[in-house]
N, C-alpha and C positions, 0 to 999 in steps of 0.2 A: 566550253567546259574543257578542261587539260585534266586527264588520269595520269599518274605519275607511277610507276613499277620499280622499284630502287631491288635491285638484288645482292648482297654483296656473299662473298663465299672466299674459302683460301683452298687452293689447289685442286680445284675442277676444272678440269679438262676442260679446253673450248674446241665441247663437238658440235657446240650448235646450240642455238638459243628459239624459244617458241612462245609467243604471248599469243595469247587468243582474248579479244573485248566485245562479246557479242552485243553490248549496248553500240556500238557504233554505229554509224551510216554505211548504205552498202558501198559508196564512195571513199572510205578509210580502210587502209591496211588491217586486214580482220586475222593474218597468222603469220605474224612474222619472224623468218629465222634466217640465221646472220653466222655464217662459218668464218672462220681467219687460219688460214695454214702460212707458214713460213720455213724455207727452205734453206738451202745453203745462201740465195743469190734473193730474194723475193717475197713479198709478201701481198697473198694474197686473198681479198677478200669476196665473199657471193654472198648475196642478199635474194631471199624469195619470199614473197607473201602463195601461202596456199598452195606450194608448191611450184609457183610459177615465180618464174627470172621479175626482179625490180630493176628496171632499165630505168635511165637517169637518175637515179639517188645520186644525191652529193655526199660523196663521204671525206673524211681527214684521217690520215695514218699519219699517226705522230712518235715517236721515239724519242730523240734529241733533236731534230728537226720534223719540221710538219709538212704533209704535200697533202692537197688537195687533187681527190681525186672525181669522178663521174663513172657510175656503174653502166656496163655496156648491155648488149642484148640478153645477152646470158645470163644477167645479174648478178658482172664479175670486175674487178677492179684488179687489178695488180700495180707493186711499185718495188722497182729493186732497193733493199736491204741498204744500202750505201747513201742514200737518199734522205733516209732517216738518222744518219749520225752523222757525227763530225770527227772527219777523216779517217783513222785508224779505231775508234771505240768503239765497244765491243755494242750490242743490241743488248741492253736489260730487260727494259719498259717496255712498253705498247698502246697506245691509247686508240683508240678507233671511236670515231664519230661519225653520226649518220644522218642525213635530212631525206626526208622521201613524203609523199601527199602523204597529210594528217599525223606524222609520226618524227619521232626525234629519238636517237638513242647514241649511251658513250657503255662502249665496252674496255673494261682495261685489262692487261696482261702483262704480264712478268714470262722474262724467256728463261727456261732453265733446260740445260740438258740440249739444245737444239731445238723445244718444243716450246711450242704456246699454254700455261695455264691461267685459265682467267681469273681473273680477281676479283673484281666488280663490273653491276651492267646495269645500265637506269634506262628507263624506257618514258619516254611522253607519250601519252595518243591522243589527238586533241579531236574531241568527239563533237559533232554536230549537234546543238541545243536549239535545234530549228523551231521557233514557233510552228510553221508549218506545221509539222508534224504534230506539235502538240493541236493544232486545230483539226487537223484532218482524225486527228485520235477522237475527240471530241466531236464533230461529228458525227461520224461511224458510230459514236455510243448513240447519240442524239433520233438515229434512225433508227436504229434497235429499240430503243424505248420506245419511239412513231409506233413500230411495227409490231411489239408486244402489245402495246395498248390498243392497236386496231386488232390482233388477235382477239382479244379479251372482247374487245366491241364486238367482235362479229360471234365469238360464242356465246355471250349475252344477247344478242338479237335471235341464233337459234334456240335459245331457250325459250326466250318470251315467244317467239313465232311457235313453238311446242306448246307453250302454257295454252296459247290461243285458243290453238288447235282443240285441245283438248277441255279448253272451257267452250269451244261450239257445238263440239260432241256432246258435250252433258248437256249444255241445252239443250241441242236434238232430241235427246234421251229423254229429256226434263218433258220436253212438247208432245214426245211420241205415249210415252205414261198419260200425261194429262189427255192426250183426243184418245185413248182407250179408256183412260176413266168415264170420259165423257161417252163413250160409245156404250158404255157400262150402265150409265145413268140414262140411256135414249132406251135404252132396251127395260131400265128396269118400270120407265115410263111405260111401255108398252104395253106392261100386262100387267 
């Protein structure tokens, strides 16, 4: 299954980006945010799921020319500014592209003023549609309904084992009346 997050916006700031897909596996990127600062000389980008560094994501910083880059321990990539155009031209655009387990994302920007404002940012998060899981879900109901319906049985057996109880008592009761009637009728023999 692929979710797809298309965001598009004009002149917001890129302070940082956050998708959270609690349907996911706990093996996919469950919060991820993705900063890009650019400086005189450099552009660079950090990738965290959850607050923690994304090491080896493959990212693309593209301008006028593209470089591919690899996020380090930190979950940080840099590429000098020069890299991305051709020779003397000025840095407009921005394109940033991402690959990291179970996720894909393109953020774009426009440079104005020395600053990054983002444009647009599309997200993939391709989600685990694991049978497993749908079996192990299945299951787990499977057993619960076992284990309600033996509830029920075993309060249904205390019941009847009460009913019993209580129909051997009245018997008793039944038997003790009757050998007192009979005690009643020996005695009225008697005289």
């Amino acid at each position: 299954m692929l979710a797809v997050v298309l965001v598009a916006g004009s002149g917001a700031a890129a302070a940082g980006v956050a998708q959270t897909d609690t349907a996911a596996s706990a093996a996919s990127i469950s919060d991820l945010e993705m900063d890009a600062t650019l400086d005189a000389d450099t552009v660079t980008v950090t990738m965290t799921d959850a607050g923690d560094p994304v090491e080896n994501a493959s990212l693309t910083v593209e301008g006028e020319e593209a470089v591919t880059l690899t996020t380090d321990v930190d979950g940080t990539a840099t590429v000098n500014r020069s890299a991305l155009t051709d020779g003397d031209e000025s840095l407009d655009e921005l394109e940033i592209e991402y690959e990291a387990a179970n996720a894909e994302g393109e953020l774009e920007y426009v440079v104005q003023d020395g600053s990054l404002t983002l444009v647009e940012e599309t997200y993939e998060y391709e989600i685990a549609d694991d049978a497993d899981d749908e079996a192990a879900d299945d299951d787990r109901e499977e057993a619960e309904e076992r284990e309600e319906a033996a509830d029920d049985d075993a309060d249904d057996d205390d019941e009847d084992a009460e009913d019993e109880a209580d129909e051997e008592e009245d018997d008793e009761e039944e038997d003790d009346e009757e050998e007192d009637d009979d005690d009643d009728d020996d005695e009225d023999d008697d005289e």
